[in-house]
C-alpha positions as a printed NumPy array, in Angstrom:
array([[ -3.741,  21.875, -25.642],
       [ -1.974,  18.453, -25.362],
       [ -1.91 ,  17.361, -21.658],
       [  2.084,  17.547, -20.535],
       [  2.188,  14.479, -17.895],
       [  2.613,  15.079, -14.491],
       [  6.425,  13.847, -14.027],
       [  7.541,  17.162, -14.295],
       [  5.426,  18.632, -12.225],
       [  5.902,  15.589,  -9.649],
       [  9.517,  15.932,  -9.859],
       [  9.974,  20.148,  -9.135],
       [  7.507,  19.464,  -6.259],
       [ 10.001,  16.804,  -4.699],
       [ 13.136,  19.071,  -5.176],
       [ 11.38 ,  21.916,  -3.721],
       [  9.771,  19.636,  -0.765],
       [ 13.515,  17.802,  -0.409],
       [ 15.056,  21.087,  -0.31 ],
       [ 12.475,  22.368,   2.497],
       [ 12.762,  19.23 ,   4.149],
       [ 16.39 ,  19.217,   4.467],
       [ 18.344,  18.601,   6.458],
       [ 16.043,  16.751,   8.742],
       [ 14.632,  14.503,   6.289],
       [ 15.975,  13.169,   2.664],
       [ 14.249,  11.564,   0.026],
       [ 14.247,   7.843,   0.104],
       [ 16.124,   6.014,  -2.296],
       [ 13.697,   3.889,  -4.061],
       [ 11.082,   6.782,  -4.203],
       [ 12.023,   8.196,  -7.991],
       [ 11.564,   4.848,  -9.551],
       [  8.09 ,   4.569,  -7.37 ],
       [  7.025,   8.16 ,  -8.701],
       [  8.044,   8.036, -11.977],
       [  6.023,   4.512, -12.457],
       [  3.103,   6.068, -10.299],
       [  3.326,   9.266, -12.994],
       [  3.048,   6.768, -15.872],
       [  0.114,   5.255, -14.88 ],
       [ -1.606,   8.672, -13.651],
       [ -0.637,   9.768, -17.167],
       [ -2.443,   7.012, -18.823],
       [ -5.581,   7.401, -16.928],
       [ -5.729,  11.111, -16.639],
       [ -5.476,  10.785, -20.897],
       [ -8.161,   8.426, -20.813],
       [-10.251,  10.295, -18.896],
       [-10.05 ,  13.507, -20.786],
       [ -9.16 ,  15.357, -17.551],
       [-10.057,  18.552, -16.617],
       [ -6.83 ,  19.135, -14.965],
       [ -4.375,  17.352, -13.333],
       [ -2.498,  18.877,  -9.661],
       [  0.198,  17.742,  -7.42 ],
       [  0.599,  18.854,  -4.064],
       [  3.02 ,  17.576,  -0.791],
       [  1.089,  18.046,   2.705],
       [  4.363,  19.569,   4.514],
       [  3.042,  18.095,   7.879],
       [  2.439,  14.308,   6.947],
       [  4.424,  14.658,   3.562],
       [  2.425,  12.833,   1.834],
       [  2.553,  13.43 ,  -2.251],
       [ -0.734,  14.253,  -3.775],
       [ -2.006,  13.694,  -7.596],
       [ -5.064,  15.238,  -7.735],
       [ -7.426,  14.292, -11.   ],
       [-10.1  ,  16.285, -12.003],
       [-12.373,  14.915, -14.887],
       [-16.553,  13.876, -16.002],
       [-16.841,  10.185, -15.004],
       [-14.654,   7.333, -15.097],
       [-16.198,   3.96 , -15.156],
       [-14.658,   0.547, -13.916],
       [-15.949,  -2.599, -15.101],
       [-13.678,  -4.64 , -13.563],
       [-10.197,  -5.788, -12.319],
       [ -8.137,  -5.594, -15.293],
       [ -8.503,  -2.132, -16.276],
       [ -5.31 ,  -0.09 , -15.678],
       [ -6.111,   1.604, -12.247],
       [ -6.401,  -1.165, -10.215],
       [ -2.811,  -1.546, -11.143],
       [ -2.395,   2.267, -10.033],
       [ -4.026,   1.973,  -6.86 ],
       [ -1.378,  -0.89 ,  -5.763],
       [  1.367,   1.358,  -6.111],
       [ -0.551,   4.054,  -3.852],
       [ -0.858,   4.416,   0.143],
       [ -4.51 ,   5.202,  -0.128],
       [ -6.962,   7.168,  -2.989],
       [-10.541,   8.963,  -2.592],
       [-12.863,   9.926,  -5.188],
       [-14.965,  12.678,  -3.762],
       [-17.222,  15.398,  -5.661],
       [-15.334,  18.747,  -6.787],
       [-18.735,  20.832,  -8.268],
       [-19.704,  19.157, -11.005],
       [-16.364,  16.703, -11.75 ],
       [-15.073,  13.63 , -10.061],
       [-12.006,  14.375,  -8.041],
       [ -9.334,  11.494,  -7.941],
       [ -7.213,  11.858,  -5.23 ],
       [ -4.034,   9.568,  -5.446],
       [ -1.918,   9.455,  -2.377],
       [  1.692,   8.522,  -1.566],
       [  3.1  ,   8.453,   2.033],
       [  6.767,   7.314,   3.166],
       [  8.717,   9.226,   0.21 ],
       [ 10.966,  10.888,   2.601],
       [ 12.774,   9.704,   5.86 ],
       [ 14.073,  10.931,   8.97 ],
       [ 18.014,  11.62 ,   7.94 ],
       [ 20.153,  10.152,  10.216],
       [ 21.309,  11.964,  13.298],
       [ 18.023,  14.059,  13.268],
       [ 15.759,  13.807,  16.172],
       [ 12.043,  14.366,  16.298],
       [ 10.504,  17.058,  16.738]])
């Protein structure tokens, strides 16, 4: 089975996050043209990698954006290849050990803001 991207899946998870979210918090304006570019380039390397699977997920407490990837190995010889551009775009990543795969975890913080009006709670 051909691997479908993750923008779709990125962009249903923000509409139902924005619509939990709401009213006290919208989506920032800029943060669509971050994603979709941050999508791209997850795209790219999850294809390269020959993932095992690829999962989104939004932390409701911190709201932070999650693209999880799952695959064998990846290796990185050195600055040029195209996930050192990824990681610029992110707010921090972790590799960590998921049985016997390599877990990517790509994170993105600051996608939604406090609306105005809305206090802390």
């Amino acid at each position: 089975m051909d691997y479908p991207g993750c923008k779709g899946f990125v962009d249903d998870l923000i509409n139902e996050a924005s619509a939990e979210f709401s009213p006290a918090y919208t989506l920032c304006k800029n943060a669509q043209k971050r994603l979709d570019k941050v999508c791209e380039l997850a795209d790219a390397l999850a294809e390269e990698l020959d993932c095992e699977s690829v999962d989104v997920s939004v932390n409701t407490s911190s709201k932070q954006l999650t693209i999880m990837v799952l695959c064998d190995d990846i290796i990185l010889k050195d600055g040029t290849h195209p996930f050192f551009e990824l990681i610029k775009m992110l707010d921090s990543f972790a590799f960590s050990k998921c049985k016997e795969l390599l877990r990517i975890e790509l994170n993105i913080d600051g996608l939604w803001e406090r609306a105005s009006g809305q206090q802390k709670t």
